[in-house]
C-alpha positions as CSV (number, residue, x, y, z in Angstrom):
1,X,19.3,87.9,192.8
2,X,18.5,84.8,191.9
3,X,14.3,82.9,191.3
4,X,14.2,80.4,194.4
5,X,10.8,79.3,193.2
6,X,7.8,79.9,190.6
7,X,4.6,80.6,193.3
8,X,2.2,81.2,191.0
9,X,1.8,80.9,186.8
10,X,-0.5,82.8,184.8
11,X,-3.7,80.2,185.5
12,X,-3.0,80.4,189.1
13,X,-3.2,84.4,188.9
14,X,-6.2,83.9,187.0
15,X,-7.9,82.2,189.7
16,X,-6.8,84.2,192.7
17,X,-8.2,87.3,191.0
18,X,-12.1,85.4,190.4
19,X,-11.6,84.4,193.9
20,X,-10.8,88.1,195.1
21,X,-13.6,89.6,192.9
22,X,-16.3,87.1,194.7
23,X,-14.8,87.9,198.1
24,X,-15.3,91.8,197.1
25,X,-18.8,91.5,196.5
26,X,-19.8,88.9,199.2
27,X,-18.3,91.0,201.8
28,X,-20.0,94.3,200.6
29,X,-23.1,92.3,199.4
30,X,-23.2,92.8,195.8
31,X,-21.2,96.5,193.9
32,X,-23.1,98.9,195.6
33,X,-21.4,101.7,196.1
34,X,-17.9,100.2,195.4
35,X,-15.4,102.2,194.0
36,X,-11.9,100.2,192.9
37,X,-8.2,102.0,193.3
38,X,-5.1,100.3,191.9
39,X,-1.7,101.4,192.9
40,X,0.6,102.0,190.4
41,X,2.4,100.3,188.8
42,X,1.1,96.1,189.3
43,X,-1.8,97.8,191.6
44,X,-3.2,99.1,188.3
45,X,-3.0,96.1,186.1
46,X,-4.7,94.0,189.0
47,X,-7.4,96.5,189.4
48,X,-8.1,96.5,185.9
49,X,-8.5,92.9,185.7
50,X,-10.7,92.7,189.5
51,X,-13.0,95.4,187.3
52,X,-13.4,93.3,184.6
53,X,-14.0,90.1,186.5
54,X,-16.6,92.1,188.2
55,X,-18.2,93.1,185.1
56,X,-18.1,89.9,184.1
57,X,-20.3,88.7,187.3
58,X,-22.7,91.4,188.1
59,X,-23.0,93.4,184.5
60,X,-21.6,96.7,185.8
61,X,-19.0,98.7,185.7
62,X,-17.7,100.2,189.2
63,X,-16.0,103.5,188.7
64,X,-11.6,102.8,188.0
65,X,-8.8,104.5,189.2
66,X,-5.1,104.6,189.6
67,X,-3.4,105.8,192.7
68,X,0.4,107.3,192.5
69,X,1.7,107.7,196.1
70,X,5.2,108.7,194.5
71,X,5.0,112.2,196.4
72,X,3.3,110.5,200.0
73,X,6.1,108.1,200.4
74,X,8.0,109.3,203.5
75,X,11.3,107.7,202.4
76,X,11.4,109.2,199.0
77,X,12.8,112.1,201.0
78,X,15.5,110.2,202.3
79,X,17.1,108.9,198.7
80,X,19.7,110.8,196.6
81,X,17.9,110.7,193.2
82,X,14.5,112.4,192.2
83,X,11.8,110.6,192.3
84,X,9.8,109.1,189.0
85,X,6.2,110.7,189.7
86,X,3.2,109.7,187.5
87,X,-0.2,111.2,187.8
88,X,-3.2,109.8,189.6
89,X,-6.3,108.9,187.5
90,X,-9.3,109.7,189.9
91,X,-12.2,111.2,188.0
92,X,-15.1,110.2,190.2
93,X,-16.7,111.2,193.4
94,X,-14.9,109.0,196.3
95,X,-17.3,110.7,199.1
96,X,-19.2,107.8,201.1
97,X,-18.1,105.6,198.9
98,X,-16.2,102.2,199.9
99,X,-12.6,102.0,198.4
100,X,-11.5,98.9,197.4
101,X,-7.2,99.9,197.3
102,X,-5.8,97.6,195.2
103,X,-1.9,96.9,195.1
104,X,0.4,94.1,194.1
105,X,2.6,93.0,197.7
106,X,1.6,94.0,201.0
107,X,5.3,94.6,202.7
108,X,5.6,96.7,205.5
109,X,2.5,98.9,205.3
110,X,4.6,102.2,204.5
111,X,2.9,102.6,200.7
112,X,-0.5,101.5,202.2
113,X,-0.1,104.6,204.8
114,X,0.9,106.7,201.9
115,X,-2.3,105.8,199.7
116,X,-4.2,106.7,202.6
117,X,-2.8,109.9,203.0
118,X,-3.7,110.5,199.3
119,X,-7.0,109.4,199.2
120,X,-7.7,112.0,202.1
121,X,-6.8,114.7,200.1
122,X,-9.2,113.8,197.5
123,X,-12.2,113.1,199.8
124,X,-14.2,111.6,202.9
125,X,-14.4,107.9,201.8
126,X,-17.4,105.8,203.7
127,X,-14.3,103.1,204.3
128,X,-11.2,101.6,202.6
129,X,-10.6,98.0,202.1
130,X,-6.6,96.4,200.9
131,X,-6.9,93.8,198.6
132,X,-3.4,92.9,197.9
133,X,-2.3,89.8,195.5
134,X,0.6,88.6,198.3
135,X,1.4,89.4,201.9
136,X,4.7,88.7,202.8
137,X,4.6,90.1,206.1
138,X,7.3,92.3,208.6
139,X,4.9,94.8,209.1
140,X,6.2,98.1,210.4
141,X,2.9,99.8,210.7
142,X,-0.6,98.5,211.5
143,X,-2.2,97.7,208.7
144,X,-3.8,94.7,207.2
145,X,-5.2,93.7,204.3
146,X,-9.5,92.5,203.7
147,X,-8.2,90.7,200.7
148,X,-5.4,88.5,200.4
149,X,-4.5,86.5,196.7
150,X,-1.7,84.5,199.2
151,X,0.4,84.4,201.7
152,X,3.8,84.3,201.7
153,X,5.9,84.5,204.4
154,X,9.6,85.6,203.8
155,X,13.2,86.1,205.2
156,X,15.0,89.5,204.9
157,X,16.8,87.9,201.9
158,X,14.0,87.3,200.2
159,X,11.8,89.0,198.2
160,X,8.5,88.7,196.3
161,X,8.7,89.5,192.6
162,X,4.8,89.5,190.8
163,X,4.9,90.0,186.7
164,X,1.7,91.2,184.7
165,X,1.4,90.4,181.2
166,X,0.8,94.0,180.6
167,X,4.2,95.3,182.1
168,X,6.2,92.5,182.1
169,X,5.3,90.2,179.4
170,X,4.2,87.3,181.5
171,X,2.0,86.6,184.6
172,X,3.7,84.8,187.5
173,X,5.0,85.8,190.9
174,X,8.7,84.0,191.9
175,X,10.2,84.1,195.3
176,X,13.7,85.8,194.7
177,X,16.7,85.2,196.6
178,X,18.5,89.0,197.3
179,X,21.5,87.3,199.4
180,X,24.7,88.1,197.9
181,X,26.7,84.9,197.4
């Protein structure tokens, strides 16, 4: 694998996630009612950092949580090794609420379909809302996101790497090159 190009540095993250956080609460018209649900792993550190940029705006803080669709994913099934399972973080009321599911790279829509399997089991939302930092398209379900950081479009050799300071050291997001050579 091999960096094709630097999409985005840390200032450039920075102002995707004000932009998001404005779009958030212009669509819903202000916080009211808004609940926010990162994905782990990068779905968490971006929902942490939408929360704070929306504390930052309006002076409140919407209830937080982290998502772990480990045990929803229908393909864990299908691999040899055990899956690495952490625990969701949901310690708030998600009935009639609006969602706002949080993850890193909108792919193929197979973890989205597993995060709403999971939030079922946990409640009757009033609606969900994606807000992903990059779609890169090939869908292979439905699903689309409210809230886009950036569009990406990619080959099959390529894919979409995004780094957080928290987990990675640095914030940026390359375009990777996963042909062998």
């Amino acid at each position: 694998m091999k960096i094709k190009s630097k999409i985005v540095d840390s200032a450039g993250l920075t102002r995707i996630i004000t932009r998001i956080a404005h779009e958030i609460l212009e669509r819903n018209k202000g916080s009211q009612n808004l609940v926010l649900m990162g994905m782990r792993t990068r779905g968490e550190f971006l929902a942490n950092r939408i929360f704070s940029k929306i504390k930052e705006i309006e002076n409140i803080e919407l209830p937080l949580g982290v998502l772990d669709v480990t045990l929803y994913r229908d393909d864990f099934r299908m691999r040899l090794k055990q899956p690495e399972v952490s625990v969701s973080n949901i310690t708030f009321d998600i009935n009639n609420k609006t969602i706002i599911l949080i993850d890193d790279v909108l792919y193929t829509g197979r973890t989205v379909r597993s995060a709403l399997n999971a939030i079922m089991d946990l409640g009757r939302p009033n609606t969900i809302q994606l807000c992903v930092l990059i779609d890169r398209g090939h869908r292979e379900l439905p699903i689309r996101a409210d809230y886009v950081g950036k569009n990406i479009p990619t080959s099959s050799n390529e894919e979409i790497k995004v780094k957080m300071l928290e987990i990675d050291g640095e914030d940026a997001i390359y375009l990777i090159d996963t042909k062998e050579e």
